[in-house]
C-alpha positions as CSV (number, residue, x, y, z in Angstrom):
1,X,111.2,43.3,120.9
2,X,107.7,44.6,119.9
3,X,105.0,41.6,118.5
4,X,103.9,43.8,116.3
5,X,104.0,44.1,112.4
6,X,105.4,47.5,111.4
7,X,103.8,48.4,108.3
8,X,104.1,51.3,105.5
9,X,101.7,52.5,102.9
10,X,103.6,53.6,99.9
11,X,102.6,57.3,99.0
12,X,101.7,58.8,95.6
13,X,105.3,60.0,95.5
14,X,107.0,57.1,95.7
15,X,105.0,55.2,92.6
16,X,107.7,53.3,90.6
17,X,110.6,53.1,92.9
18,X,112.7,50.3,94.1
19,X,112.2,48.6,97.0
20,X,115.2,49.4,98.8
21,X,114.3,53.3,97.9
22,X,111.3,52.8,99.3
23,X,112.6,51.4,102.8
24,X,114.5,54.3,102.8
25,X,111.9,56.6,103.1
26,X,110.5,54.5,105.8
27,X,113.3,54.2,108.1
28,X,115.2,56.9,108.1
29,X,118.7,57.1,108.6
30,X,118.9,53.4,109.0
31,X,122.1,52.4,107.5
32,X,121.3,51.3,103.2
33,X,123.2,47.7,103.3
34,X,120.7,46.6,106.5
35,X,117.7,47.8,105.1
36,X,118.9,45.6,101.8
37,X,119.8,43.0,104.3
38,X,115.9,43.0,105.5
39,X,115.0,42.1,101.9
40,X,117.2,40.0,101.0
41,X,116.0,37.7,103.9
42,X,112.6,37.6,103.3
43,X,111.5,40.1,106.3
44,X,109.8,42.5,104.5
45,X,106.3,41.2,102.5
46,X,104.2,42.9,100.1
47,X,100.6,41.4,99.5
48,X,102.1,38.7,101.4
49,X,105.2,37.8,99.0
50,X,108.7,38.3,100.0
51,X,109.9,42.0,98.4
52,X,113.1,41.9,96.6
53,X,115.8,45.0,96.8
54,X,114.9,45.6,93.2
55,X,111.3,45.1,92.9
56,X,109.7,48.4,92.2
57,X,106.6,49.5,93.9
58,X,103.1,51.0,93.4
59,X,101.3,53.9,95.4
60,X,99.0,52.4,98.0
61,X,101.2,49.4,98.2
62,X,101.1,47.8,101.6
63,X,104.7,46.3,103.2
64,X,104.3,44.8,106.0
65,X,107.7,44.4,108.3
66,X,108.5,40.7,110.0
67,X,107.9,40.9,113.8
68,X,111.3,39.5,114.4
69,X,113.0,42.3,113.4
70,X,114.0,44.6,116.0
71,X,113.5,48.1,114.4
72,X,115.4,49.9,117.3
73,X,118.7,47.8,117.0
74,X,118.9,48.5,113.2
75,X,122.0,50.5,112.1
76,X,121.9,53.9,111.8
77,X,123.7,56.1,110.0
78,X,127.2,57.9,111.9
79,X,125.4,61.2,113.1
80,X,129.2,62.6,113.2
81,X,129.3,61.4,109.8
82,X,126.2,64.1,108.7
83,X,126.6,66.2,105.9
84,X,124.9,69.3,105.0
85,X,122.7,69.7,101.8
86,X,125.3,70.5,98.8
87,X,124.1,73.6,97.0
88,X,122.1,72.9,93.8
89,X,123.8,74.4,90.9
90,X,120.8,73.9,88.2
91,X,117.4,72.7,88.2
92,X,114.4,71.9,86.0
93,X,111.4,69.8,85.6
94,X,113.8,67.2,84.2
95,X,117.4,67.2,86.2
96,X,118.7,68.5,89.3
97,X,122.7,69.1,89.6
98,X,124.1,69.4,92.8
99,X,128.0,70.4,93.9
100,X,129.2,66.9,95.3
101,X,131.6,67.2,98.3
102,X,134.9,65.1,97.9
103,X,133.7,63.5,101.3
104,X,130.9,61.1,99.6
105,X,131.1,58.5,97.3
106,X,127.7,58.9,94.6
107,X,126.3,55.2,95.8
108,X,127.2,52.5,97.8
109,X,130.3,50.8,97.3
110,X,131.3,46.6,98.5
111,X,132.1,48.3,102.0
112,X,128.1,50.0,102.3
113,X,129.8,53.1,103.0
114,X,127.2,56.2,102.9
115,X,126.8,58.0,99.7
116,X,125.6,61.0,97.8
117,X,122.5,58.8,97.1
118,X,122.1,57.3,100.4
119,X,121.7,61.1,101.6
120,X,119.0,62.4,99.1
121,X,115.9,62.1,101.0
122,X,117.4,63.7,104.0
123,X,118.4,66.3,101.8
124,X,115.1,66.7,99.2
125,X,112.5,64.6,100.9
126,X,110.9,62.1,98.9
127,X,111.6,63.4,95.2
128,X,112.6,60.9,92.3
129,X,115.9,61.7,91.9
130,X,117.9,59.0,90.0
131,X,121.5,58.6,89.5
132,X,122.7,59.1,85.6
133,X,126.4,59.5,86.3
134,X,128.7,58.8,88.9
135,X,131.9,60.8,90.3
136,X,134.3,58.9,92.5
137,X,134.4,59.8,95.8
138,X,137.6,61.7,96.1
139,X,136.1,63.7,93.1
140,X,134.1,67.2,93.9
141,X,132.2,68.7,91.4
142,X,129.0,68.6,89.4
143,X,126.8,65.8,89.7
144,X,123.7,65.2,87.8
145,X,119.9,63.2,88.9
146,X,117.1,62.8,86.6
147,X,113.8,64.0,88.0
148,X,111.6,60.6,87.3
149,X,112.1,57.5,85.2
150,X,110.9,59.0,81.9
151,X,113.7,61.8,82.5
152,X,116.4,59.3,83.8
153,X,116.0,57.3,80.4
154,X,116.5,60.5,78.3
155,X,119.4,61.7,80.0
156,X,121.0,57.8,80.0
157,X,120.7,57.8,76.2
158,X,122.1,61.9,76.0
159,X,125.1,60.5,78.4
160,X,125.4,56.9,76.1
161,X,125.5,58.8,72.6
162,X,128.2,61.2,74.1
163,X,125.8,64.2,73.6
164,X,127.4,65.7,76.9
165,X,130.2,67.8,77.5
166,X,132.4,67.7,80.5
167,X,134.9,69.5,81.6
168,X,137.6,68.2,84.6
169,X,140.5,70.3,86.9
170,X,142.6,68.1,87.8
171,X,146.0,69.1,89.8
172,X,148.9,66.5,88.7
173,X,152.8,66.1,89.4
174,X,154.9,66.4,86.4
175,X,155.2,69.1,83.5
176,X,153.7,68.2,80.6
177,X,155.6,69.1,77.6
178,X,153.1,70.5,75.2
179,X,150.1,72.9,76.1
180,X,148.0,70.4,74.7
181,X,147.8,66.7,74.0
182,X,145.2,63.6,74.1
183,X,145.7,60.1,75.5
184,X,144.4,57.4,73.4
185,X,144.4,54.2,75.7
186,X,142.0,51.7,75.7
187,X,140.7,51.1,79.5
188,X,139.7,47.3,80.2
189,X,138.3,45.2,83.3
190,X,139.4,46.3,86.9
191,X,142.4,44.6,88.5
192,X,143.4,43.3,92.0
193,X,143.0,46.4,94.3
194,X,140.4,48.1,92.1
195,X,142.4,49.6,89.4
196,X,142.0,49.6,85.6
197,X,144.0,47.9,83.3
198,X,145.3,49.8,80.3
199,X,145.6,47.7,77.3
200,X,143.9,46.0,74.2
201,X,142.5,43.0,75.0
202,X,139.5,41.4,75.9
203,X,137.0,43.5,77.7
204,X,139.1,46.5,76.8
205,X,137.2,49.3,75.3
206,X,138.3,52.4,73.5
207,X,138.7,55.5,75.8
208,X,140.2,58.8,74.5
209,X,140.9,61.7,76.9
210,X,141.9,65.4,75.3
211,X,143.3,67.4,78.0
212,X,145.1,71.4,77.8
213,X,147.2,73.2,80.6
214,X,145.8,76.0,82.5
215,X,148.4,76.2,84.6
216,X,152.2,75.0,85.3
217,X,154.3,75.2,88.9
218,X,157.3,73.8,90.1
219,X,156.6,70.3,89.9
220,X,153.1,70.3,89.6
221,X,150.3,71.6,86.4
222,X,147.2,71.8,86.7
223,X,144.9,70.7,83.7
224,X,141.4,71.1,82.0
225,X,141.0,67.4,80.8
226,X,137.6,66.7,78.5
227,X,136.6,62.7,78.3
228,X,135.4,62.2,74.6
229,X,134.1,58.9,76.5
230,X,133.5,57.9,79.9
231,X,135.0,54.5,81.4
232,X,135.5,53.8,84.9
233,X,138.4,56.1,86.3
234,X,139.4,56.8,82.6
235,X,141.3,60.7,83.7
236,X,142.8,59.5,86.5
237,X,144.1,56.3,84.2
238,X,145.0,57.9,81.3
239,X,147.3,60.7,83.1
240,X,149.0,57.7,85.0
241,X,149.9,56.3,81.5
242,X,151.1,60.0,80.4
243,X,153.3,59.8,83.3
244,X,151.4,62.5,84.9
245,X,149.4,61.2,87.9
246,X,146.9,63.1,89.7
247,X,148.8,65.0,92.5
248,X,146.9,63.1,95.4
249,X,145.7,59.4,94.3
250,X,147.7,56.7,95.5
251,X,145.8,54.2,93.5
252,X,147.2,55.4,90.2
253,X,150.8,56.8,91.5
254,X,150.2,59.9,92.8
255,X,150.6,60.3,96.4
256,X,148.5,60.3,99.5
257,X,148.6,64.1,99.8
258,X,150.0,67.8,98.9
259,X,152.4,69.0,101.4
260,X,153.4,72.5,101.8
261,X,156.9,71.2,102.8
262,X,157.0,69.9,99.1
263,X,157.2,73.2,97.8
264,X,158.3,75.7,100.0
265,X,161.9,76.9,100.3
266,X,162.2,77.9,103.7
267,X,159.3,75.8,105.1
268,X,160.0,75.1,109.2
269,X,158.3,72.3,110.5
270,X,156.7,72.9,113.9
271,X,158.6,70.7,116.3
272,X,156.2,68.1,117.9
273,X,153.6,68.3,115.2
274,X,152.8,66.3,112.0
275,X,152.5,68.4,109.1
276,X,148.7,68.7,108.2
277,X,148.1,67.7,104.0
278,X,146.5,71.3,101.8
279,X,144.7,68.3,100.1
280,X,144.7,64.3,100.9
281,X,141.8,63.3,98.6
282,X,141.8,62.9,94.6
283,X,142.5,66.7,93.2
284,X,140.2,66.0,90.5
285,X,136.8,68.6,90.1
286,X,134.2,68.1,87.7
287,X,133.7,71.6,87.0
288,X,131.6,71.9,84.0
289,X,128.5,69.8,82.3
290,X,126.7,70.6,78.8
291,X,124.0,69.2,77.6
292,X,120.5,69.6,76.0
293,X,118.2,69.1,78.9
294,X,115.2,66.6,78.4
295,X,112.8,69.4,79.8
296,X,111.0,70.6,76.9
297,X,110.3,73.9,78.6
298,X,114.5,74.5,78.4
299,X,115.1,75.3,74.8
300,X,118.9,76.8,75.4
301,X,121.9,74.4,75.7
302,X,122.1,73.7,79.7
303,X,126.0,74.3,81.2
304,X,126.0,73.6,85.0
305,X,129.5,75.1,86.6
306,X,130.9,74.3,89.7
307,X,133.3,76.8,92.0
308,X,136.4,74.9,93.0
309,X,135.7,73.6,96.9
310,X,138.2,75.2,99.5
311,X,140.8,72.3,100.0
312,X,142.1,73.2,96.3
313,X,141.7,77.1,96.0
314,X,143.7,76.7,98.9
315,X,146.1,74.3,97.5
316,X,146.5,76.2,94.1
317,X,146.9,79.4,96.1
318,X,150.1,78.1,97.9
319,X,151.5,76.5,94.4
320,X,150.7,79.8,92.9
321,X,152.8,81.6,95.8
322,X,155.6,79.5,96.8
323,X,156.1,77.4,93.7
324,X,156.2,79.5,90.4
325,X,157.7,77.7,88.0
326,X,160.7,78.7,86.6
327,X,161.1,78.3,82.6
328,X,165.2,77.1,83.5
329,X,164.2,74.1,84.9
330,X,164.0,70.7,83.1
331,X,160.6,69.7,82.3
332,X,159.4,65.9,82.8
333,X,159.2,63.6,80.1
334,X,155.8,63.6,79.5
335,X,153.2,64.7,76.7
């Protein structure tokens, strides 16, 4: 263990941003919830005070690391768990929106799992980018960062007064009965095992999801669903209360994956092997944002797309091949 004090100048770049940001930046690829730890404990000072995860600091600050801690022996980050830069879909002075993989959750959850966020300055350096919105992790699709505080604010209140629109794919189980219908539940508190409750009552708040089919199979649709308002899992609720749960999410009745075997008549199963999923995460894909971007320089209406990822072309190739769905059939009770 080394007796001396590690220390770390904060650069111009860095003005304004939290602590645990910061320590980011100055030990990289050491895991987020130790670096937290750190603070949290005291072992970190700035002009001599203990510096708290949320304090935010100034350029030229100095922080000065405890001697106790042992730099080397601080978590790192999986190296098999590395993920390559997403591609960036849209940027301005003001946002940045990148393709999320379905791999990462957008920040850390209870478990300090990496994330999207954790994952940004190994991916842009040291650039203010700030979460506005979240996807869950199972989720792909287009994810948006404010360049800067001033930025971050203007896109919170765009994304508060519902001046954005967005647009979700998401592959259910189930036929819905009309091309197009809205679900109208009010989403409350989270529950044991981290799902929403559905239903009026205290801490409930009003949620309203409009969705349209694109598509119907044999036993599976997928749908364009638009969130006039955006609570905490609110698709992936509201199609479990339609009776029309996303085809892979076990948390809201779907199931833990989209077999081939499912759907294919004269599927053989290899003797030996397990049969492989086409998809085991949520098949939900944010797939389009519009807003007015808080650049002044971007006068037009911004809309982001992104390109389905592989696992569900792939998916909805098979369903479009081996399960076309014929109009004799009894369709489910649903909407």
């Amino acid at each position: 263990m080394s007796e001396e004090r590690e220390v770390f100048v904060v650069p111009d770049d860095l003005q304004g941003r939290r602590a645990d940001d910061v320590l980011q930046h100055w030990f990289v690829g050491v895991r987020r919830p130790a670096l937290r730890r750190l603070l949290r404990g005291g072992l970190v000072e700035l002009n001599g005070q203990p510096l708290m995860p949320w304090r935010k600091v100034r350029a030229d600050d100095v922080l000065v690391l405890d001697a106790s801690v042992d730099v080397d022996s601080l978590p790192c980050q999986d190296k098999r768990a590395k993920i390559e830069a997403p591609s960036v879909l849209y940027e301005d002075a003001s946002c940045l929106a990148l393709a999320k993989p379905a791999e990462l959750p957008t920040v850390p959850g209870r478990q300090g799992e990496a994330s999207v966020h954790d994952y940004l300055v190994e991916w842009f350096g040291a650039r203010d980018l700030r979460v506005v919105h979240r996807l869950d992790r199972g989720t792909s699709g287009v994810l948006l960062f404010a360049k800067g505080r001033e930025a971050a604010q203007a896109l919170d209140v765009i994304f508060r007064e519902r001046r954005i629109d967005k647009i979700y794919l998401a592959l259910v189980r189930g036929l819905p009965r009309h091309d197009e219908f809205s679900v109208d539940v009010p989403i409350g508190r989270s529950v044991r095992g981290g799902r929403v409750s559905l239903r009026v009552g205290k801490g409930a708040r009003d949620a309203v999801t409009d969705f349209r089919v694109v598509h119907r199979w044999r036993g599976f649709a997928l749908l364009e669903a638009r969130p006039r308002s955006g609570r905490q899992h609110q698709i992936r609720a509201h199609l479990m209360s339609a009776g029309l749960p996303l085809a892979v999410d076990p948390l809201y009745r779907g199931a833990a994956g989209v077999f081939l075997s499912e759907f294919k008549a004269d599927y053989r199963h290899r003797r030996g092997d397990s049969e492989r999923p086409l998809i085991d995460r949520l098949t939900l894909h944010a797939a389009q944002v519009s807003f007015a971007s808080p650049d002044p320089a971007v006068t037009a209406r911004v809309k982001v797309d992104a390109p389905l990822p592989k696992d569900l072309r792939v998916t909805l190739a098979k369903l479009g091949r081996f399960a076309t769905h014929d109009a004799q059939e009894n369709e489910t009770a649903s909407p």
